[in-house]
C-alpha positions in Angstrom: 75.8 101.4 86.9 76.0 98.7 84.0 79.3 100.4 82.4 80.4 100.1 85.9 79.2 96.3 85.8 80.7 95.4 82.5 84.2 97.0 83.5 84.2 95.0 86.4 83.3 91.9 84.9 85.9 92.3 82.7 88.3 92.7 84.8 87.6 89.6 86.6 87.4 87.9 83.2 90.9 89.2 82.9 92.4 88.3 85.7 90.7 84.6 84.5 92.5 84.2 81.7 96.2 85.7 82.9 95.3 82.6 85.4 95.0 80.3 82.5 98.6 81.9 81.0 100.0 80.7 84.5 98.7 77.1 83.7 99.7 77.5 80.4 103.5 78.3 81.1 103.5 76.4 84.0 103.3 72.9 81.5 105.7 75.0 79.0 108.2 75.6 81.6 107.6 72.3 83.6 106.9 74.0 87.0 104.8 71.4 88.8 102.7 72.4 91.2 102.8 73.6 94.3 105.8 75.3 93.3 105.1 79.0 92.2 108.7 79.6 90.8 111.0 77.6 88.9 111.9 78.8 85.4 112.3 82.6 84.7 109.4 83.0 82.1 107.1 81.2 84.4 107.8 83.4 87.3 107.0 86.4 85.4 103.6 85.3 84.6 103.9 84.1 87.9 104.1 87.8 89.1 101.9 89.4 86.4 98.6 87.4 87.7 99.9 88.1 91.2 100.1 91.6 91.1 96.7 92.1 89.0 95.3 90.2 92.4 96.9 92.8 94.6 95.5 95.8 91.9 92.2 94.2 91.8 91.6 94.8 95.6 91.6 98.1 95.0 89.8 98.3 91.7 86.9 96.7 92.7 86.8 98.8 95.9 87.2 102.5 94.2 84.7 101.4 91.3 81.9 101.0 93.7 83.0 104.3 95.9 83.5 106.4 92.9 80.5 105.4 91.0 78.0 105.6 94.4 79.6 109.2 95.3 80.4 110.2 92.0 79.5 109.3 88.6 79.4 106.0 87.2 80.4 106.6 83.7 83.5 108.1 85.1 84.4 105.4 87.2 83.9 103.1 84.7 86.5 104.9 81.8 88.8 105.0 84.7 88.0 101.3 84.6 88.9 101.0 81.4 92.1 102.4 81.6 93.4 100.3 84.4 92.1 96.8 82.3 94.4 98.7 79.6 97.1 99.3 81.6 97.0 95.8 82.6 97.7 95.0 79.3 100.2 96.7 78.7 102.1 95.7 82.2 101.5 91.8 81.4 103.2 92.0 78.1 106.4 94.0 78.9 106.4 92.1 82.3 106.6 89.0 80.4 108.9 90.5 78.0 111.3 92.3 80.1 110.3 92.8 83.5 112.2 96.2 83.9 110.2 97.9 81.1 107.0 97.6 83.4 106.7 101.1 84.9 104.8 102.4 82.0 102.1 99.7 82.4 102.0 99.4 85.9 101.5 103.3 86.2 98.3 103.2 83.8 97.1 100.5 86.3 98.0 102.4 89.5 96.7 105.7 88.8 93.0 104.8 88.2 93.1 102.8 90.8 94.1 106.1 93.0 91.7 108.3 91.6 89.1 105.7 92.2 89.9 105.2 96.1 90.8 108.7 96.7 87.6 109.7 95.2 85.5 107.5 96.5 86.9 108.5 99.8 86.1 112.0 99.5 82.8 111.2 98.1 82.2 109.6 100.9 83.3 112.0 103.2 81.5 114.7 101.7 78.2 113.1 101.9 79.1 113.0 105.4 79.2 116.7 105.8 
């Protein structure tokens, strides 16, 4: 369980610091606060800390299922590849929003495998 562990504290640490970028443009862009849009570049790391928020539900979720039914080393490299794909989808999001598929898919599909495993883990304890 402690690759498990370190994946997900990294990606909490991550989310963290695309927090800190929001600050960060925020000044740049002068978007004071409450607002949460304003100027274009802000908005999109705006967006990218928002949607790692909404992926993060689901990471933290699947890790747990998938390494409890399954096998946490597995869990944790699809870990991995989601705090990867994260990457990737901040900086073309940043860049140009319509190149994000590519890094929004290497976040979305370990975050499937993870659910839909732990899931049927789960459900095949049961039997």
């Amino acid at each position: 369980m402690a690759y498990v562990d370190i994946v997900t504290a990294l990606a909490i640490l991550q989310f963290i610091v695309f927090g800190f970028k929001v600050g960060s443009a925020r000044v740049r862009y002068g978007v004071k606060a409450p607002a949460s849009s304003g100027h274009e570049i802000f908005d999109r790391y705006f967006r990218v800390q928002q949607n790692t928020l909404e992926q993060l539900v689901g990471l933290l979720v699947g890790l747990y299922l998938f390494s409890r039914y399954w096998n946490p080393v597995w869990a944790a490299a699809l870990g991995l590849v989601y705090l990867i794909g994260r990457e990737v989808f901040a900086y073309t999001y940043i860049k140009d929003p319509a190149k994000r598929g590519p890094g929004f898919a290497i976040t979305f599909l370990p975050v499937v495998l993870l659910v839909v495993g732990g899931l049927g883990g789960a459900i095949w304890h049961l039997i």
